[in-house]
MARVO-214512 format. One record per residue (C-alpha): residue in one letter; chain; x, y, z; residue number from 0. Coordinates in steps of 0.05 Angstrom, whole numbers, plus 5000, padded with zeros to 4 digits. Each point is the difference from the previous one (the first is absolute). Layout:
+---+---+------+-------+------+-----+
! r ! c ! east ! north !   up !   k !
+---+---+------+-------+------+-----+
! A ! A !    X !     Y !    Z ! NUM !
...
+---+---+------+-------+------+-----+
//
This chain:
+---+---+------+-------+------+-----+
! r ! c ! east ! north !   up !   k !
+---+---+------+-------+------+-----+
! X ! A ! 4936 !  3736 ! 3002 !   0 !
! X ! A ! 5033 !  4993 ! 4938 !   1 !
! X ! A ! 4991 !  5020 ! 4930 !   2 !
! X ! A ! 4985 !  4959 ! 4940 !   3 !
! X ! A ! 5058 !  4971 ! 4978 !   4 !
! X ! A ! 5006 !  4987 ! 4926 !   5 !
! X ! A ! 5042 !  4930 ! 4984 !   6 !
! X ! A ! 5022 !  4963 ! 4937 !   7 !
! X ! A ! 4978 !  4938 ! 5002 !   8 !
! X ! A ! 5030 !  4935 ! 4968 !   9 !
! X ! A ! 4970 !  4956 ! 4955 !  10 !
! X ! A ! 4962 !  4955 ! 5036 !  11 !
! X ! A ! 5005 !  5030 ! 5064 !  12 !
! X ! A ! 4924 !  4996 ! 5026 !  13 !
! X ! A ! 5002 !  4929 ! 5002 !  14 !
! X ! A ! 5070 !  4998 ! 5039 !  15 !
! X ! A ! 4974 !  5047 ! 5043 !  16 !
! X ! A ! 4936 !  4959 ! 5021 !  17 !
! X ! A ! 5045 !  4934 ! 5001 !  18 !
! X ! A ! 5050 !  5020 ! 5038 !  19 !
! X ! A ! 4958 !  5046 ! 5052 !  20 !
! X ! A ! 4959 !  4927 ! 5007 !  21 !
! X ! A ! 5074 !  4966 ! 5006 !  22 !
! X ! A ! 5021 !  5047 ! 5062 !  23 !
! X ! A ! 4940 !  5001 ! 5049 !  24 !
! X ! A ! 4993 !  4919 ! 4983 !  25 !
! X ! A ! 5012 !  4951 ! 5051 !  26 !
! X ! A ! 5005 !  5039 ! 5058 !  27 !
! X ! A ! 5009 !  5070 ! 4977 !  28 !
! X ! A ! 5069 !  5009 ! 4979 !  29 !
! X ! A ! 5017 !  5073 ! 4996 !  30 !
! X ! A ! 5064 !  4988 ! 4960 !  31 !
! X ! A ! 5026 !  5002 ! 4938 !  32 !
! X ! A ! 5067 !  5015 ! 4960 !  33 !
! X ! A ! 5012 !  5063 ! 4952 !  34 !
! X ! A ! 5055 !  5016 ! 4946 !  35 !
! X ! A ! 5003 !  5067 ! 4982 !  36 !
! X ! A ! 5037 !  5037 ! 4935 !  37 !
! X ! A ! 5001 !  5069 ! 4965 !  38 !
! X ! A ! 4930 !  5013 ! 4963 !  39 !
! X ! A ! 4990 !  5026 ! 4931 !  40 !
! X ! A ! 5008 !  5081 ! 5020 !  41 !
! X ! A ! 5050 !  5021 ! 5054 !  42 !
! X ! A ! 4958 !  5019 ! 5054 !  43 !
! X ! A ! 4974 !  4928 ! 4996 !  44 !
! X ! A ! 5018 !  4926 ! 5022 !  45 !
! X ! A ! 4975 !  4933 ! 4981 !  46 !
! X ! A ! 4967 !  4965 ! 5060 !  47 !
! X ! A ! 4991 !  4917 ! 4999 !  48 !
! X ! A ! 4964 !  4976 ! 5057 !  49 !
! X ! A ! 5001 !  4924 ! 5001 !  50 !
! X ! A ! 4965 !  4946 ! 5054 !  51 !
! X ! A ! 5032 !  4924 ! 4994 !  52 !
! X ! A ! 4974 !  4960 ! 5058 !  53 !
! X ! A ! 4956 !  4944 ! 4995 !  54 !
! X ! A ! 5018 !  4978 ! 4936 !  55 !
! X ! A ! 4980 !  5063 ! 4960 !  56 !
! X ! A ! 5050 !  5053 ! 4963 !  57 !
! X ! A ! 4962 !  5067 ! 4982 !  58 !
! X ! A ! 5010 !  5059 ! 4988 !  59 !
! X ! A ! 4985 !  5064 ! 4979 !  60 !
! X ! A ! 5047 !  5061 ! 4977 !  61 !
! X ! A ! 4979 !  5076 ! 5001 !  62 !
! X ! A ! 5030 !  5064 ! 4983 !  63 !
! X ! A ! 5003 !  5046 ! 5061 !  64 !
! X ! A ! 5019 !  5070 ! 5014 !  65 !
! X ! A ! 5067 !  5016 ! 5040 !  66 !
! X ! A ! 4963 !  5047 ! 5040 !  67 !
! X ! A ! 4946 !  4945 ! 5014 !  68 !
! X ! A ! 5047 !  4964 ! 5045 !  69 !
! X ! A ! 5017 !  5026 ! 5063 !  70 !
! X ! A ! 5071 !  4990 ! 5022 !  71 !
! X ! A ! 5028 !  4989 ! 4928 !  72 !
! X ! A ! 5045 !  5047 ! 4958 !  73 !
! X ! A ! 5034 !  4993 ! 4930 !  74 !
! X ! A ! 5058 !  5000 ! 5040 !  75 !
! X ! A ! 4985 !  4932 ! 5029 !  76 !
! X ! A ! 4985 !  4967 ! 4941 !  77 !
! X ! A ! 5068 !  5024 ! 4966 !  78 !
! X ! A ! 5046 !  4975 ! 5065 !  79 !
! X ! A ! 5004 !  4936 ! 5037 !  80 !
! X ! A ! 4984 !  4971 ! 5068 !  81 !
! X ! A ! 4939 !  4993 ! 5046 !  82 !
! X ! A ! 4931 !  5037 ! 4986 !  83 !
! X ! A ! 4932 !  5014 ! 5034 !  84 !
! X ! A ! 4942 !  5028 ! 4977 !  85 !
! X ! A ! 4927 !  5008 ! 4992 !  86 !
! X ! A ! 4946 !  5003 ! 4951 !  87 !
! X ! A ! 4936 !  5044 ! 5040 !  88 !
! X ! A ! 4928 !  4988 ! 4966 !  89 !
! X ! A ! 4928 !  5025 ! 5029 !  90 !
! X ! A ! 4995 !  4917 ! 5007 !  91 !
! X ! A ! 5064 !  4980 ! 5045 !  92 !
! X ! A ! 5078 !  5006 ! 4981 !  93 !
! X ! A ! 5051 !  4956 ! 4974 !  94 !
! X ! A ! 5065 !  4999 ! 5043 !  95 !
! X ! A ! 5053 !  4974 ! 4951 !  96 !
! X ! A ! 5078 !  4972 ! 5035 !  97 !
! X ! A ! 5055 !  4973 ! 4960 !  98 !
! X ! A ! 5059 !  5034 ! 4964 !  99 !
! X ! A ! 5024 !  5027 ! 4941 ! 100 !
! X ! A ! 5052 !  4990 ! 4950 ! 101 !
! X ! A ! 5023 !  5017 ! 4922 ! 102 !
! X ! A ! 4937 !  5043 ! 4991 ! 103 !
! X ! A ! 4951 !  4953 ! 5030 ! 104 !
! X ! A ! 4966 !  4972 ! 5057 ! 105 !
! X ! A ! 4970 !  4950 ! 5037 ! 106 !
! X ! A ! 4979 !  4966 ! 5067 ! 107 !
! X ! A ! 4935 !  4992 ! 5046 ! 108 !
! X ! A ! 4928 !  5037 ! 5007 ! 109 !
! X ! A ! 4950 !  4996 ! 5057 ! 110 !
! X ! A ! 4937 !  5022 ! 4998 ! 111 !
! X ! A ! 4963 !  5051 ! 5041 ! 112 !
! X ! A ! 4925 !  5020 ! 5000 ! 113 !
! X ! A ! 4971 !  5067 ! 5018 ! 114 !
! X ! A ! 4963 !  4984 ! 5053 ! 115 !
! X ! A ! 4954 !  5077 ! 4982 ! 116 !
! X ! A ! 4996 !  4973 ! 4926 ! 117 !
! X ! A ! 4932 !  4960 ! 5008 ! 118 !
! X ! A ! 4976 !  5063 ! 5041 ! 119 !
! X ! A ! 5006 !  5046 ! 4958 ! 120 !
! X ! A ! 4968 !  4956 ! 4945 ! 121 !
! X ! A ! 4940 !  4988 ! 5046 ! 122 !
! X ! A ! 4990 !  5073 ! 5000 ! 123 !
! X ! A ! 5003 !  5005 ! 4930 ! 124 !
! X ! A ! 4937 !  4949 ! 4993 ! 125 !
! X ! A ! 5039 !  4932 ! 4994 ! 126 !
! X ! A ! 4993 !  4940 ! 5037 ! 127 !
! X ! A ! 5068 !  5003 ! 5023 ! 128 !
! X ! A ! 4982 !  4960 ! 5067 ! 129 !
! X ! A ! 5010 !  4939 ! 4944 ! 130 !
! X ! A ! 5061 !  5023 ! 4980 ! 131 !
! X ! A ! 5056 !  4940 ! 5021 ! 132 !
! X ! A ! 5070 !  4999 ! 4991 ! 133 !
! X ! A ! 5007 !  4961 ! 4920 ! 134 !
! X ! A ! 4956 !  5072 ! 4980 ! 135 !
! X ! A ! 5045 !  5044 ! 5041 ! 136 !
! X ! A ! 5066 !  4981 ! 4968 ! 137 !
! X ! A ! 4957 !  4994 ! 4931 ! 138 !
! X ! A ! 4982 !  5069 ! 5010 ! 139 !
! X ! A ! 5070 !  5019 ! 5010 ! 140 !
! X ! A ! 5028 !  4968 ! 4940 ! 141 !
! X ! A ! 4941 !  5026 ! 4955 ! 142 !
! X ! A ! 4995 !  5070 ! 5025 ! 143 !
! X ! A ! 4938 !  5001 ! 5029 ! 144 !
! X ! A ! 5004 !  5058 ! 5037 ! 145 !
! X ! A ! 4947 !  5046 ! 5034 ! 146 !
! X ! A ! 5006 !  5046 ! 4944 ! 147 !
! X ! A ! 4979 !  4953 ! 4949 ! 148 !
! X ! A ! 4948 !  4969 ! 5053 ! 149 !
! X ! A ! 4972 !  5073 ! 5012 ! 150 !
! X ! A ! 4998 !  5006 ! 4920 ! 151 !
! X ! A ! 4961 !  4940 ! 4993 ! 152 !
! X ! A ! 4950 !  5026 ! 5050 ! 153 !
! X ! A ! 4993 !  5073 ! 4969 ! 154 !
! X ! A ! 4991 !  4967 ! 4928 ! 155 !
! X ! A ! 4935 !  4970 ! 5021 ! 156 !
! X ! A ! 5023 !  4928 ! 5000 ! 157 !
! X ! A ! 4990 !  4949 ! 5061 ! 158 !
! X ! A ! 5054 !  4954 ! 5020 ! 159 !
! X ! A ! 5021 !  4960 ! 5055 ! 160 !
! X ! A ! 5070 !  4995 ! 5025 ! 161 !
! X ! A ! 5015 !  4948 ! 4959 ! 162 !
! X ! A ! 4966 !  5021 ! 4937 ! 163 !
! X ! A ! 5050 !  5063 ! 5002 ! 164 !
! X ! A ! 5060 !  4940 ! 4991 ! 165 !
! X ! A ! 4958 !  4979 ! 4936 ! 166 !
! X ! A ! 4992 !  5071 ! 4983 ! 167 !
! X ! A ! 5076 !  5007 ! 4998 ! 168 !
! X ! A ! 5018 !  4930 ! 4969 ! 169 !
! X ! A ! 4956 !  5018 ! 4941 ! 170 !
! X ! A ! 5039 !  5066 ! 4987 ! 171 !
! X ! A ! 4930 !  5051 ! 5014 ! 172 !
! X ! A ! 5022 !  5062 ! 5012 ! 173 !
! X ! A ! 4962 !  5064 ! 5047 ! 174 !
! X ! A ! 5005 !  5031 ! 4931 ! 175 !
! X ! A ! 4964 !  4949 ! 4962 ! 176 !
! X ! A ! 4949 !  4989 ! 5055 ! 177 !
! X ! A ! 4993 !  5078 ! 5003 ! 178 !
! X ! A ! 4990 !  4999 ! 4918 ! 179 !
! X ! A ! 4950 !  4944 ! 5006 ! 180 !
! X ! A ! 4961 !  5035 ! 5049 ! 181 !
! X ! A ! 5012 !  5070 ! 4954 ! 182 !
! X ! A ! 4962 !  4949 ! 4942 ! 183 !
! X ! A ! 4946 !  4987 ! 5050 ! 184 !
! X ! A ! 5012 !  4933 ! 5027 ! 185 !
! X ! A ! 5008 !  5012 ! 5075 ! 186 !
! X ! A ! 4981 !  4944 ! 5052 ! 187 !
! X ! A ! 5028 !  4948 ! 4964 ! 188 !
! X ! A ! 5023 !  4927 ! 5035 ! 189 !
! X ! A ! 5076 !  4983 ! 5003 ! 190 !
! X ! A ! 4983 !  4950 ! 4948 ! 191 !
! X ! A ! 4975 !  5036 ! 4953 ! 192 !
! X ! A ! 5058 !  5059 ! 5008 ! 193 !
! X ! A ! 5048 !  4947 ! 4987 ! 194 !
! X ! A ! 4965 !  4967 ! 4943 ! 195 !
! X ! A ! 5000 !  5067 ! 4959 ! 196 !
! X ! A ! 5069 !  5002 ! 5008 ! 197 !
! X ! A ! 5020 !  4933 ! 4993 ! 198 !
! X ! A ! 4967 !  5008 ! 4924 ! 199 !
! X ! A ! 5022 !  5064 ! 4996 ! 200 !
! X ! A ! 4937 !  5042 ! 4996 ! 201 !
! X ! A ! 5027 !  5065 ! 5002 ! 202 !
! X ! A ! 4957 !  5060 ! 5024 ! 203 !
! X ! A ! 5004 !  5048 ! 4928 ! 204 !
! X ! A ! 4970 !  4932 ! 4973 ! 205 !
! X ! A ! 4945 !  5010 ! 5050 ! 206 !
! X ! A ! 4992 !  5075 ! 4979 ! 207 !
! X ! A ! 5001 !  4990 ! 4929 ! 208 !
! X ! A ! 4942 !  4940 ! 4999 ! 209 !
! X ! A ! 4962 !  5048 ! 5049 ! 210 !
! X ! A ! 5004 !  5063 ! 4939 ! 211 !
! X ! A ! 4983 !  4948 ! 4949 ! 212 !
! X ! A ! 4930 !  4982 ! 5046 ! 213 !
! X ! A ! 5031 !  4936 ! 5032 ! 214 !
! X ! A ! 4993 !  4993 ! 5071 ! 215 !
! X ! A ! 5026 !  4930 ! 5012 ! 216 !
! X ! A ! 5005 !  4971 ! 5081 ! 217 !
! X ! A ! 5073 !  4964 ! 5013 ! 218 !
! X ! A ! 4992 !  4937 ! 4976 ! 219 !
! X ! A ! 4973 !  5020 ! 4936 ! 220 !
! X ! A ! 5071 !  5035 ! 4994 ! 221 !
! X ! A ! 5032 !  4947 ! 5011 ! 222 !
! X ! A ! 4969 !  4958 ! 4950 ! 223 !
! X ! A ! 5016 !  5053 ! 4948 ! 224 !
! X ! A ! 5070 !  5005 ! 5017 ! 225 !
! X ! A ! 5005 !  4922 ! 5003 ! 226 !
! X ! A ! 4978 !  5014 ! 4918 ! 227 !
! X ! A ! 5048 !  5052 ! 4990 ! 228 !
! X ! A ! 4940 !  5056 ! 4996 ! 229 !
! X ! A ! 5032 !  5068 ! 5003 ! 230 !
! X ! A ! 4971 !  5064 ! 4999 ! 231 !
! X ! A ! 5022 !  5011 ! 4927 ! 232 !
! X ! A ! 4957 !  4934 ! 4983 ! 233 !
! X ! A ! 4932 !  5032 ! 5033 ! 234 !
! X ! A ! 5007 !  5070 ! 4960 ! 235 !
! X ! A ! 5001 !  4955 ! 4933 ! 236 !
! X ! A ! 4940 !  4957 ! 5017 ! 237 !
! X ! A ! 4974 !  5071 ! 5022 ! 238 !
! X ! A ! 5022 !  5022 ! 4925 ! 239 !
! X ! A ! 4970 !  4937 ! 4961 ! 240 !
! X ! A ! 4934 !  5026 ! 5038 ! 241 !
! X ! A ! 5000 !  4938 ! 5048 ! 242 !
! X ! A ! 4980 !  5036 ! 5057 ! 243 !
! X ! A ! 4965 !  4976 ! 5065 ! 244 !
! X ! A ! 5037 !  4937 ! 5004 ! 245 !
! X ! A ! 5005 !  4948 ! 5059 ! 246 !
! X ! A ! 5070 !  4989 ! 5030 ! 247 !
! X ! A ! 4991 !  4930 ! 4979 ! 248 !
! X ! A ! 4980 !  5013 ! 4928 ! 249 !
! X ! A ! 5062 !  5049 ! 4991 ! 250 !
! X ! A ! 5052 !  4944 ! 5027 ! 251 !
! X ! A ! 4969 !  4953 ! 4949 ! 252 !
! X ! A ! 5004 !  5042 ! 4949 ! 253 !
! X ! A ! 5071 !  5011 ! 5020 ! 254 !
! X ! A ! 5010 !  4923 ! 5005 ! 255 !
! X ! A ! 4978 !  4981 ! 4927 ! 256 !
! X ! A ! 5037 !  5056 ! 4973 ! 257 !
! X ! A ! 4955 !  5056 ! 4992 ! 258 !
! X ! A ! 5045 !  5063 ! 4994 ! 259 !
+---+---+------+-------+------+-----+
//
């Protein structure tokens, strides 16, 4: 299957993504959509819109893909004219992209396919891929959730349905910060939790450093003293003033009313 791909995303992406994946299964399941296509911002790059405008609705949601990511496709293609065809293959399904090009750019027609092994192979990596309809088959597609980053979520200790790897993704966690939260012994986590630590930005050195200092706060303790702006710098000078032994709760209100 294929490797994990690594993407720039666009501002605001996440939510296109989920809008317009909702947009093109809708109302009967239309597999269609319409793509524009320029250079991207190195040369072995291109700039990929992907856009869905039935029923009233207009997203979107623009990515930066690798030349060699596209089967079919060649710089030479994008620098000449006329007719085009090609594909984008994921673990999830491929994108089969029509239309033509012209003055460095462009644009035309996608359709949809799944892969019909993808919920398979995810049932044999512990999901509940049996669940797994067609909205969260082109979402997985779009958000790169491959079965490389579902087999990483697996080996860091960390239970997730099909689904809950989409949320996974949406939030930005990373097998590297799941595999550094389980390194700072917090393994067996929920989804929710995962994605609250890194929706505040609990980082996992914080996690070490509060641990040397004697701290051994559970997740949504963290949270809280994130929410407060408690950093690891702040606990080693309550440590210092001799406040030692301290509640989460008492630290963040300490941080509040400008203790420092």
């Amino acid at each position: 299957m294929t490797q994990t791909k690594a993407r720039l995303w666009s501002v605001g992406v996440v939510a296109s993504v989920l809008l317009a994946t909702a947009a093109i299964v809708a109302l009967g399941q239309v597999w269609r959509g319409e793509w524009e296509l320029r250079p991207g911002r190195s040369a072995d790059a291109v700039r990929l819109e992907l856009r869905q405008l039935q029923f009233g609705r207009g997203m979107s949601t623009t990515l930066d893909v690798q030349m060699s990511e596209l089967r079919g496709f060649s710089p030479g293609i994008l620098s000449g004219s006329g007719p085009a065809k090609f594909e984008y293959i994921h673990d999830a399904g491929r994108l089969i992209f029509e239309g033509a090009f012209r003055s460095g750019a462009g644009s035309g027609t996608f359709t949809f396919e799944p892969d019909p092994d993808f919920p398979r192979e995810l049932e044999r990596l512990g999901y509940d891929a049996p669940s797994l309809d067609r909205r969260r088959h082109l979402s997985m597609v779009f958000l790169d959730v491959n079965l490389d980053f579902a087999r990483a979520v697996r080996d860091a200790g960390f239970h997730a349905s099909a689904q809950e790897l989409i949320e996974l993704r949406v939030h930005g966690v990373t097998p590297e910060y799941m595999k550094a939260l389980q390194d700072a012994g917090y393994s067996g986590l929920r989804v929710e939790e995962i994605t609250r630590l890194r929706i505040h930005g609990v980082q996992p050195d914080f996690i070490q450093e509060a641990r040397r200092l004697g701290h051994n706060f559970t997740p949504p303790e963290l949270v809280e003293l994130r929410i407060h702006g408690v950093n690891a710098a702040y606990l080693q000078r309550l440590q210092d003033a001799g406040m030692r032994n301290l509640t989460a709760s008492e630290i963040a209100r300490l941080r509040i009313h400008g203790v420092d």
